[in-house]
N, C-alpha and C positions, 0 to 999 in steps of 0.2 A: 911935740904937738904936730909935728909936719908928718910924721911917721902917722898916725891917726889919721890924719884929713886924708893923706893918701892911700890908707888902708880903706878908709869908708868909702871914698871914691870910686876906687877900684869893685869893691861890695856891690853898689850901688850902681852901675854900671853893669854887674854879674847880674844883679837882680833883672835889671830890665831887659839885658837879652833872653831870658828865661823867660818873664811874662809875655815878649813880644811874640814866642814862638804860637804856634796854636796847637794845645794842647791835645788835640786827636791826633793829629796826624805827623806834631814835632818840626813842624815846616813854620817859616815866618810868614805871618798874615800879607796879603798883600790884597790890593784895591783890585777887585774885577769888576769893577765896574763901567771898565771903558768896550768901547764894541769895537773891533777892527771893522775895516769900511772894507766893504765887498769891491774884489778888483772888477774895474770897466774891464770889459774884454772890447778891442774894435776892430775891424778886419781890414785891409787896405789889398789893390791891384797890386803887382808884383813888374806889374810896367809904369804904373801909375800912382806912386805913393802920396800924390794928392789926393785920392780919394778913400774916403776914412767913412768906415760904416759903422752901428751897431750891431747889426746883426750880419750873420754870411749872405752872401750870394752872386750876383755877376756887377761886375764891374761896368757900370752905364757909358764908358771911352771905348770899352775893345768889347768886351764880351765874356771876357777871362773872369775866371772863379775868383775870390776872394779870399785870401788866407788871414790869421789873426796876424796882427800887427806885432813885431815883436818890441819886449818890453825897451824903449830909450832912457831910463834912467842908468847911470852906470854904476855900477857897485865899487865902493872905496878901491883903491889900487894897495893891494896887498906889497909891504916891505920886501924887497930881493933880498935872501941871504946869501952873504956873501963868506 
């Protein structure tokens, strides 16, 4: 009886990975319904990183051009192999 339940489980299990794929194109369905959020770009002095713009242009402390800001979040720290 255990050999059954286990056979149909298994079955059963085959079946759903099959229906989950999508059948055009053999890829598994997946939700596109989310929208990725358009990145802020914001430009700061390069003497003066207190001052944070949206758009380019001169820096109202010196006069100096405005570069974009670079990104501060930091990306995971990758394992050293050793």
């Amino acid at each position: 009886m255990k050999k059954v339940m286990l056979m149909a489980a298994a079955i059963l299990f085959s079946a759903v990975t099959v229906f989950a794929a999508n059948p055009t194109t053999g890829k598994v369905a997946v939700d596109t319904t989310k929208k990725a959020k358009p990145v802020k770009v914001q430009y700061t002095c390069t003497m003066h990183p207190e001052v944070l713009s949206d758009k380019p242009g001169k820096c109202p402390k010196c006069g100096m051009t405005l570069v974009k800001k670079a990104d501060t979040k930091k990306k995971p720290a990758e394992k050293m192999k050793m």
